[in-house]
PDB file as gemmi writes it, atoms N, CA and C in Angstrom:
CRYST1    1.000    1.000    1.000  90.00  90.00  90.00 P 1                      
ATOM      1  N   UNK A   1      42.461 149.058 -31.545  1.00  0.00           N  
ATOM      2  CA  UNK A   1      41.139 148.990 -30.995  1.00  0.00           C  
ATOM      3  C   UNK A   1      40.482 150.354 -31.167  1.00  0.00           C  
ATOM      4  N   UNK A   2      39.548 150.219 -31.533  1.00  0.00           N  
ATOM      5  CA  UNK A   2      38.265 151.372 -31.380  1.00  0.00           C  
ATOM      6  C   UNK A   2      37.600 151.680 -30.889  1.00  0.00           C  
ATOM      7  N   UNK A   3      37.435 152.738 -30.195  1.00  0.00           N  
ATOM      8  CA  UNK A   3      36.445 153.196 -29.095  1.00  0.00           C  
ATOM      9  C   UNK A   3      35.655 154.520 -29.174  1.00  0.00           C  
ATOM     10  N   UNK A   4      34.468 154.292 -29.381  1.00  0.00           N  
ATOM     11  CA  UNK A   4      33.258 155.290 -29.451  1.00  0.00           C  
ATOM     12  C   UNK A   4      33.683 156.200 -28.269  1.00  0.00           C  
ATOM     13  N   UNK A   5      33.406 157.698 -28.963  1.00  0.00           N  
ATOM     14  CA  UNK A   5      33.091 158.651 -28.256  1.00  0.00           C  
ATOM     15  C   UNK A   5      31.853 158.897 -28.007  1.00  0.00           C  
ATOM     16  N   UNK A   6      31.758 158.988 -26.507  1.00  0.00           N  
ATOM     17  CA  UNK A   6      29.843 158.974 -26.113  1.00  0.00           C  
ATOM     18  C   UNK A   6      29.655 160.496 -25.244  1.00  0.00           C  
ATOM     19  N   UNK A   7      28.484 161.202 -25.496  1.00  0.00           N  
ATOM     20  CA  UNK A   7      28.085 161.532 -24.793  1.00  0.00           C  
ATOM     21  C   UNK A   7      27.950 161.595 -23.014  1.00  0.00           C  
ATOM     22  N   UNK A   8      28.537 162.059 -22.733  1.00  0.00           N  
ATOM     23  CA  UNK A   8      28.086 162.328 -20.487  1.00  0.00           C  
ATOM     24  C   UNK A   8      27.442 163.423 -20.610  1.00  0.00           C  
ATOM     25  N   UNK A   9      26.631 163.686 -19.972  1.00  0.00           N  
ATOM     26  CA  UNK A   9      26.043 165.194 -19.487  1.00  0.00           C  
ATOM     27  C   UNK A   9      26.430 166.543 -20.870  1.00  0.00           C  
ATOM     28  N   UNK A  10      27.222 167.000 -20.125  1.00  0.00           N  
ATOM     29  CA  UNK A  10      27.389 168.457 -21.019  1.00  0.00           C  
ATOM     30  C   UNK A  10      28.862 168.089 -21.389  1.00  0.00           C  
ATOM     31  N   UNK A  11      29.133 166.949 -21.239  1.00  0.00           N  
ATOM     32  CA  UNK A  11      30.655 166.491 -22.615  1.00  0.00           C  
ATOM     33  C   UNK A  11      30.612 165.320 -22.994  1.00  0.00           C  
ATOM     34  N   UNK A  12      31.681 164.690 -23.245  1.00  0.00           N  
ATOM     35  CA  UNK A  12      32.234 163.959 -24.278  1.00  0.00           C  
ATOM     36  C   UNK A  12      32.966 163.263 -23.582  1.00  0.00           C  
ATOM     37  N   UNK A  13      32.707 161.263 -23.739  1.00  0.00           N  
ATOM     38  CA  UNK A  13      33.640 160.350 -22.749  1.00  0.00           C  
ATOM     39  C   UNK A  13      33.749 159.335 -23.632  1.00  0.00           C  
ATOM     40  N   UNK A  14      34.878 158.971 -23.097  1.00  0.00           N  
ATOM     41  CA  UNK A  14      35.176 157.067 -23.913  1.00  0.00           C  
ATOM     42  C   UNK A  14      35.120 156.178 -22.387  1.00  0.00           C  
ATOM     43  N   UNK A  15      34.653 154.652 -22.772  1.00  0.00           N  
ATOM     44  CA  UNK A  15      34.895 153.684 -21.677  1.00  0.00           C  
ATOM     45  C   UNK A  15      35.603 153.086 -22.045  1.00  0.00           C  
ATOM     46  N   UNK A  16      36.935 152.561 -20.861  1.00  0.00           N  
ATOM     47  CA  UNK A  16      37.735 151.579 -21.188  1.00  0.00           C  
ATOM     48  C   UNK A  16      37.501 150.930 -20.912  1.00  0.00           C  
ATOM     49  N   UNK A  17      37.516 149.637 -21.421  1.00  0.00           N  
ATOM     50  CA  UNK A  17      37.053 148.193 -21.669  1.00  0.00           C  
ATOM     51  C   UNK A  17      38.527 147.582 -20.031  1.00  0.00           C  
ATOM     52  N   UNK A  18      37.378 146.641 -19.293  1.00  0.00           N  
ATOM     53  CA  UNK A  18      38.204 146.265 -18.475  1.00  0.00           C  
ATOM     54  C   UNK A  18      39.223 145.748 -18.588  1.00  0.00           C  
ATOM     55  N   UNK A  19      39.548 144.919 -19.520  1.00  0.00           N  
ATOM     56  CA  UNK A  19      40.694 144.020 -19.825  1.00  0.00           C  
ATOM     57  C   UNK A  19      42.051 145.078 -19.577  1.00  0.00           C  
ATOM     58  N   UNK A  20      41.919 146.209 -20.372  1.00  0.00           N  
ATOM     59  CA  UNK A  20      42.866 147.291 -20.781  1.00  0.00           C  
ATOM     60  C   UNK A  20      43.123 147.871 -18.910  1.00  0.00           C  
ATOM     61  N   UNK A  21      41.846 148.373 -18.548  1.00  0.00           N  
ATOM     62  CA  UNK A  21      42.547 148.577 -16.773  1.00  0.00           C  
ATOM     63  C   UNK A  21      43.293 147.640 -16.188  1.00  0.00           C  
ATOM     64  N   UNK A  22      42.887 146.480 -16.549  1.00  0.00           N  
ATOM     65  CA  UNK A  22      43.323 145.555 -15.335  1.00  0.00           C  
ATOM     66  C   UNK A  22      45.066 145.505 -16.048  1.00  0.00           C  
ATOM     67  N   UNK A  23      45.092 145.619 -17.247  1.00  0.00           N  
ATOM     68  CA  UNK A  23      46.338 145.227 -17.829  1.00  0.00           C  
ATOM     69  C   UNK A  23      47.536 146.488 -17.356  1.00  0.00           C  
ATOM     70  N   UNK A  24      46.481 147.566 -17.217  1.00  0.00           N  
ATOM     71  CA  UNK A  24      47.784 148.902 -16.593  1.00  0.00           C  
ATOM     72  C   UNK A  24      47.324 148.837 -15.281  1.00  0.00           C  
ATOM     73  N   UNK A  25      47.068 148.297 -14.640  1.00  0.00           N  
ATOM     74  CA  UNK A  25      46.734 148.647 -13.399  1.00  0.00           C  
ATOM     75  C   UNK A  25      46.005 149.618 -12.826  1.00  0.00           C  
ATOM     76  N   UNK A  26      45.274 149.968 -13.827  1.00  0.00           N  
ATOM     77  CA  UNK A  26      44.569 151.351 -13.151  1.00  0.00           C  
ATOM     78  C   UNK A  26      43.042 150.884 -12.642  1.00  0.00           C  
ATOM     79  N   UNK A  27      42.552 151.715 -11.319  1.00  0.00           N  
ATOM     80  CA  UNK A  27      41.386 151.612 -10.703  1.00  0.00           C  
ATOM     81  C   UNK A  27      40.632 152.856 -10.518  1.00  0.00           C  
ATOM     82  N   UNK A  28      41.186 153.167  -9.497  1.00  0.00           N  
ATOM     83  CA  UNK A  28      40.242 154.729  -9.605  1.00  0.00           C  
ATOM     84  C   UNK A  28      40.336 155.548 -10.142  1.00  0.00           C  
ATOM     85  N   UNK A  29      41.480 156.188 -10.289  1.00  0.00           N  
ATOM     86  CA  UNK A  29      42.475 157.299 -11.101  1.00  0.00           C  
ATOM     87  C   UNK A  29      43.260 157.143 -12.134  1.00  0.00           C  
ATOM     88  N   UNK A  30      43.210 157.877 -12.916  1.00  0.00           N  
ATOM     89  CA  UNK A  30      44.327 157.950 -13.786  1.00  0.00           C  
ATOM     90  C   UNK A  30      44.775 158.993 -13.998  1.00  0.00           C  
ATOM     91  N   UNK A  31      46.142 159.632 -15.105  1.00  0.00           N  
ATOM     92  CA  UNK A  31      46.962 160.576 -15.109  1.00  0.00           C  
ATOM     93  C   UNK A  31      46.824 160.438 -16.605  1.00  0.00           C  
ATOM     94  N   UNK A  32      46.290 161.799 -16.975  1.00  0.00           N  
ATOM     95  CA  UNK A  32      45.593 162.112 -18.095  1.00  0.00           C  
ATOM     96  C   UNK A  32      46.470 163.627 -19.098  1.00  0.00           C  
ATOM     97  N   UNK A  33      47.815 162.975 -19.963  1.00  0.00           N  
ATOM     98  CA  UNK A  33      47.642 163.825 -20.828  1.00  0.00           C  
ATOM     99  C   UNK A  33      48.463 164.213 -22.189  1.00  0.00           C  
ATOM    100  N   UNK A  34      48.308 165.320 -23.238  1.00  0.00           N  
ATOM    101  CA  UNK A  34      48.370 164.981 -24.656  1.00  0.00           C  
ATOM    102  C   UNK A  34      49.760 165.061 -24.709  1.00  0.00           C  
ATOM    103  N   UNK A  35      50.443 163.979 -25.342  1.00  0.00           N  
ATOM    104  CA  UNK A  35      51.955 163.920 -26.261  1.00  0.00           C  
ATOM    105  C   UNK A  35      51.643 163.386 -27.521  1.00  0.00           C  
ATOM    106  N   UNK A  36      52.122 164.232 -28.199  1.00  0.00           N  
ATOM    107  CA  UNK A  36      52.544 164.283 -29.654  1.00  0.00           C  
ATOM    108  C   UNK A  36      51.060 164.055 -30.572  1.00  0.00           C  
ATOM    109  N   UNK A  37      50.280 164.872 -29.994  1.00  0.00           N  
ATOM    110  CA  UNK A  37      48.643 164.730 -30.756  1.00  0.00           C  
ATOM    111  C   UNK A  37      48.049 163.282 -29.959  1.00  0.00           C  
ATOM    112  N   UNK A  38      49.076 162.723 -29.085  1.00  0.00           N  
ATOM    113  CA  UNK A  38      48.173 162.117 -28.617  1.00  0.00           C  
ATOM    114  C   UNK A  38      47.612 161.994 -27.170  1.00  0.00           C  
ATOM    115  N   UNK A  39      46.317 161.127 -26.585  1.00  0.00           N  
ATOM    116  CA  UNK A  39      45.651 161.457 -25.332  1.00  0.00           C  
ATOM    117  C   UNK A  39      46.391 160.283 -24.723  1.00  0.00           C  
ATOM    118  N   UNK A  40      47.213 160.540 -23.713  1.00  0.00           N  
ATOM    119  CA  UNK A  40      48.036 159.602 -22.773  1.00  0.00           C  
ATOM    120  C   UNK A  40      47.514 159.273 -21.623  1.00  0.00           C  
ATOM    121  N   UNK A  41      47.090 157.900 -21.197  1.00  0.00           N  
ATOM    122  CA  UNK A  41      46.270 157.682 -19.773  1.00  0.00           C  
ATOM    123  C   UNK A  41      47.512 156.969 -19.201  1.00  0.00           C  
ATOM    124  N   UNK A  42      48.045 156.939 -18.110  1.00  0.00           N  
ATOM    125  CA  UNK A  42      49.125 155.974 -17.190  1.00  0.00           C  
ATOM    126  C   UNK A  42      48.746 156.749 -15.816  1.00  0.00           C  
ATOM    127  N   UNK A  43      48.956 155.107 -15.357  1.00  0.00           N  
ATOM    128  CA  UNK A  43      49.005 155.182 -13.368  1.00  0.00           C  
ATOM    129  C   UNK A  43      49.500 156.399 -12.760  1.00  0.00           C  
ATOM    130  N   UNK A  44      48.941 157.258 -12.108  1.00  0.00           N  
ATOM    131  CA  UNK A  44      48.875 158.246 -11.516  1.00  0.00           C  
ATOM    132  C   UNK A  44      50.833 158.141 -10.806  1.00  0.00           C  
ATOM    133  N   UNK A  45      51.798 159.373 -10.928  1.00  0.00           N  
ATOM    134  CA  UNK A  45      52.668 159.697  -9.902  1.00  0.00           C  
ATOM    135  C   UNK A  45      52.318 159.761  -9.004  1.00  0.00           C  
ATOM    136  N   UNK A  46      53.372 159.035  -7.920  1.00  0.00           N  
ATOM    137  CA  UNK A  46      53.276 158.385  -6.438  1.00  0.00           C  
ATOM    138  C   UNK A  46      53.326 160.711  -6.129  1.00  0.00           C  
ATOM    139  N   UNK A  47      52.595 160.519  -5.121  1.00  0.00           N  
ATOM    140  CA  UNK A  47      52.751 162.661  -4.608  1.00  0.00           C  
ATOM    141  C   UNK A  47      53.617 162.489  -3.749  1.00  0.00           C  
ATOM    142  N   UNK A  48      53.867 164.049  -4.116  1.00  0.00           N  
ATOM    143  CA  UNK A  48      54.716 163.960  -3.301  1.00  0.00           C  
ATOM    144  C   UNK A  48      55.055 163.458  -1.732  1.00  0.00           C  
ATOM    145  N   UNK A  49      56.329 162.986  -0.967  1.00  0.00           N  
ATOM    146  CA  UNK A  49      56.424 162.788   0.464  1.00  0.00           C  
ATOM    147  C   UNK A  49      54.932 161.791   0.655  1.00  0.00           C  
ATOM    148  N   UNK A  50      54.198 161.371  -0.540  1.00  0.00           N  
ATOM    149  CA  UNK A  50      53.823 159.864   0.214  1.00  0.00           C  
ATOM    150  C   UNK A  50      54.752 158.961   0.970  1.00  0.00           C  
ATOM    151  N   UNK A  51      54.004 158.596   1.880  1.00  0.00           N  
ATOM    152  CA  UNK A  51      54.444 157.628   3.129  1.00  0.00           C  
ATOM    153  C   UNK A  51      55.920 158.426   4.129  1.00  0.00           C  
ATOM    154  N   UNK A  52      55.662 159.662   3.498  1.00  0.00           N  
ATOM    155  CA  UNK A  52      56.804 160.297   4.712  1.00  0.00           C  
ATOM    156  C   UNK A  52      56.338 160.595   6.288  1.00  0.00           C  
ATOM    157  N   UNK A  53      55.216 160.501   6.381  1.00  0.00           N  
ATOM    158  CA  UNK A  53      54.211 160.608   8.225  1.00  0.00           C  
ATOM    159  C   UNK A  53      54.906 158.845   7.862  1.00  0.00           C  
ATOM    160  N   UNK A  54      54.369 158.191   7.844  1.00  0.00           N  
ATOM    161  CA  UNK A  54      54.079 156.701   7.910  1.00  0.00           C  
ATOM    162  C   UNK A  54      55.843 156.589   8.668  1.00  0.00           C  
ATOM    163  N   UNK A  55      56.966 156.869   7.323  1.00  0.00           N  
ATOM    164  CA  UNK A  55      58.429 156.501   8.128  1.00  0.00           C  
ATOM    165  C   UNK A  55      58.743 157.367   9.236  1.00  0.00           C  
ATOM    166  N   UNK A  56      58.149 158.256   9.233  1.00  0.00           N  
ATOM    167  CA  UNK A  56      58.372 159.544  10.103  1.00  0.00           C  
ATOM    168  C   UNK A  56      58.699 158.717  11.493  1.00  0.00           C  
ATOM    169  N   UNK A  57      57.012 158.059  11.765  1.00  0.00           N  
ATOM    170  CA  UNK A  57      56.406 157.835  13.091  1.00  0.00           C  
ATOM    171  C   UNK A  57      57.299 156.326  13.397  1.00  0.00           C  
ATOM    172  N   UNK A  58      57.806 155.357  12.288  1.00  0.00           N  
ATOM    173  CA  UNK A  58      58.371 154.139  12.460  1.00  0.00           C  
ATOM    174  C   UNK A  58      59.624 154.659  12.886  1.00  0.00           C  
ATOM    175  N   UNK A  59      60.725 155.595  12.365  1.00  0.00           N  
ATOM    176  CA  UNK A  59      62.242 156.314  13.169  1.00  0.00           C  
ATOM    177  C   UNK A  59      61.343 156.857  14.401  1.00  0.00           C  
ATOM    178  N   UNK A  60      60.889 157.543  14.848  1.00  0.00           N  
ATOM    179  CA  UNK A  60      60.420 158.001  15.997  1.00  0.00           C  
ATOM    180  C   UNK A  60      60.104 156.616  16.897  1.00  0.00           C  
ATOM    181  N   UNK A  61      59.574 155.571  16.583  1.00  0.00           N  
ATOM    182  CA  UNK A  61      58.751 154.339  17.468  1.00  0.00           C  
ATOM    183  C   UNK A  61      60.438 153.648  17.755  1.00  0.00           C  
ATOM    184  N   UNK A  62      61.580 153.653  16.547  1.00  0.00           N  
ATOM    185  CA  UNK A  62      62.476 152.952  16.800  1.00  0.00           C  
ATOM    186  C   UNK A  62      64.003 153.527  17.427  1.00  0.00           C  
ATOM    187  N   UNK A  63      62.993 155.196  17.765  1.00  0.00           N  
ATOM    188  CA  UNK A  63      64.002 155.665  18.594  1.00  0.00           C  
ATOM    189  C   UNK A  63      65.205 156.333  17.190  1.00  0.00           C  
ATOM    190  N   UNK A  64      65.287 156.336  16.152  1.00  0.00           N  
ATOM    191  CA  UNK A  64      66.280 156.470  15.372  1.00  0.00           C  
ATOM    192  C   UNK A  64      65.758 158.076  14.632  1.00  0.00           C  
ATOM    193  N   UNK A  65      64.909 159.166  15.524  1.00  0.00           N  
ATOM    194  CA  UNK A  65      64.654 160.251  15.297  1.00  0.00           C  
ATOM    195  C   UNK A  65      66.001 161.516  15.535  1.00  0.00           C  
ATOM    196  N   UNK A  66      67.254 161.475  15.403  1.00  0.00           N  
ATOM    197  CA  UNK A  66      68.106 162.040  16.474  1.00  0.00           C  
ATOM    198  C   UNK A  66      68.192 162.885  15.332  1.00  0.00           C  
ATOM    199  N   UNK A  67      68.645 164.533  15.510  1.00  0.00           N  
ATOM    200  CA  UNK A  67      69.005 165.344  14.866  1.00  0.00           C  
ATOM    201  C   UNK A  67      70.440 165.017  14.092  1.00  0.00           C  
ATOM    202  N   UNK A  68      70.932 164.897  12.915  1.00  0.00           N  
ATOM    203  CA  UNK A  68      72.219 164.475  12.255  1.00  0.00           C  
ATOM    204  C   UNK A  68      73.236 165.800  12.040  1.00  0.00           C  
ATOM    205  N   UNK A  69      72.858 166.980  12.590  1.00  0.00           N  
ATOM    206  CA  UNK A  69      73.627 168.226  13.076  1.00  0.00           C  
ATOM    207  C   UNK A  69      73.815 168.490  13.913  1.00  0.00           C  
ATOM    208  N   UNK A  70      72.669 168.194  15.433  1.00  0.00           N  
ATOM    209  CA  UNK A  70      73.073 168.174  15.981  1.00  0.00           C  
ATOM    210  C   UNK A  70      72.077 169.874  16.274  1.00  0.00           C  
ATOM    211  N   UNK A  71      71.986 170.316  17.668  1.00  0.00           N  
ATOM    212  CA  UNK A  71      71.152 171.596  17.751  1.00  0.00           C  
ATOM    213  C   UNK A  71      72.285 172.462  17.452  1.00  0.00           C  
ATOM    214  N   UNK A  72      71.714 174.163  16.714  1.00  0.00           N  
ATOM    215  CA  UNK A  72      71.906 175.201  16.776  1.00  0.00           C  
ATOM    216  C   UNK A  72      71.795 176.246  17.822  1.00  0.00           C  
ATOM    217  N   UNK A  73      72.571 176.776  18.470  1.00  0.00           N  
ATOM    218  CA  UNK A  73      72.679 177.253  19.848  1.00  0.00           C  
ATOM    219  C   UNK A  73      71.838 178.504  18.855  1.00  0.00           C  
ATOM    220  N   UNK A  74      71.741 179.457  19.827  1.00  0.00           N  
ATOM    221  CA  UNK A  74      71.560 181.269  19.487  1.00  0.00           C  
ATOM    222  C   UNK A  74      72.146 182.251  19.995  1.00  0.00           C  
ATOM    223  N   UNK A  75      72.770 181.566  20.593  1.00  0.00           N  
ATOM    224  CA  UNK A  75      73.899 182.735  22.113  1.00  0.00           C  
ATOM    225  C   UNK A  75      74.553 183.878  20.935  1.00  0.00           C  
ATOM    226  N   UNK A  76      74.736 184.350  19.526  1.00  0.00           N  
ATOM    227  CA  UNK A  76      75.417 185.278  18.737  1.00  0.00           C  
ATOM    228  C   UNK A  76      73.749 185.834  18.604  1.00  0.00           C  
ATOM    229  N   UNK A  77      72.870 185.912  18.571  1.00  0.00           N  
ATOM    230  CA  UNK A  77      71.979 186.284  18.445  1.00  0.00           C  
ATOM    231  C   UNK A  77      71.650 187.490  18.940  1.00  0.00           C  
ATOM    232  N   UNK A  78      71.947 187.629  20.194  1.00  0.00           N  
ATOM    233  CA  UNK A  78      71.939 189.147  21.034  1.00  0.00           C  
ATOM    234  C   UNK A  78      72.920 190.349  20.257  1.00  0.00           C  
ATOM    235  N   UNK A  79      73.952 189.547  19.498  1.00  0.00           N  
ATOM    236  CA  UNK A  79      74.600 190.817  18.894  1.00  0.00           C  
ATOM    237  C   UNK A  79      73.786 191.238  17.520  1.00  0.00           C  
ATOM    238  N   UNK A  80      73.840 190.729  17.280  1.00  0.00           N  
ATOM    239  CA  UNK A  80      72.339 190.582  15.540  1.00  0.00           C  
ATOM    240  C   UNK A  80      71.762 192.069  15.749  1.00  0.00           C  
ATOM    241  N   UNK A  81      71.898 192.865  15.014  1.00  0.00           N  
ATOM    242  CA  UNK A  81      71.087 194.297  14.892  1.00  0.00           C  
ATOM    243  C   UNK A  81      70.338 193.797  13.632  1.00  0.00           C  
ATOM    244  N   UNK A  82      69.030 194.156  13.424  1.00  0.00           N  
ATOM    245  CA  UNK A  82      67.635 194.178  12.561  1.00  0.00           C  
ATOM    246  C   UNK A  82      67.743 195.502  11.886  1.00  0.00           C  
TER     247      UNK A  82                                                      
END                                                                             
């Protein structure tokens, strides 16, 4: 397929033809870039610690927040010279 390079403002854009979004799934965003001379568009990487608040607050609601060490006292601390 062929696609005209057009004019925007003060650069240079192509439109993708809907068929092609709907077929990668892309909507708002995409992840934009060159391998091997060529221009690579694919679905954006999930960022980082997405949905880590979200499970955070569900272990906290289900009570399953407990420290897996266990607390660190400080009582050797007073000997500690700086």
């Amino acid at each position: 397929m062929h696609i005209a390079i057009r004019p925007f403002g003060n650069s240079r854009g192509i439109v993708i033809p809907k068929p092609l979004l709907i077929q990668l799934g892309l909507e708002d965003e995409a992840e934009v870039s060159i391998e091997n001379d060529a221009l690579v568009i694919r679905k954006p990487a999930q960022a980082a610690r997405a949905g880590w608040s979200e499970a955070a607050k569900a272990l906290a609601q289900a009570h399953d927040d407990v420290l897996e060490m266990g607390d660190f006292g400080n009582e050797a601390d007073k000997d500690m010279k700086w």
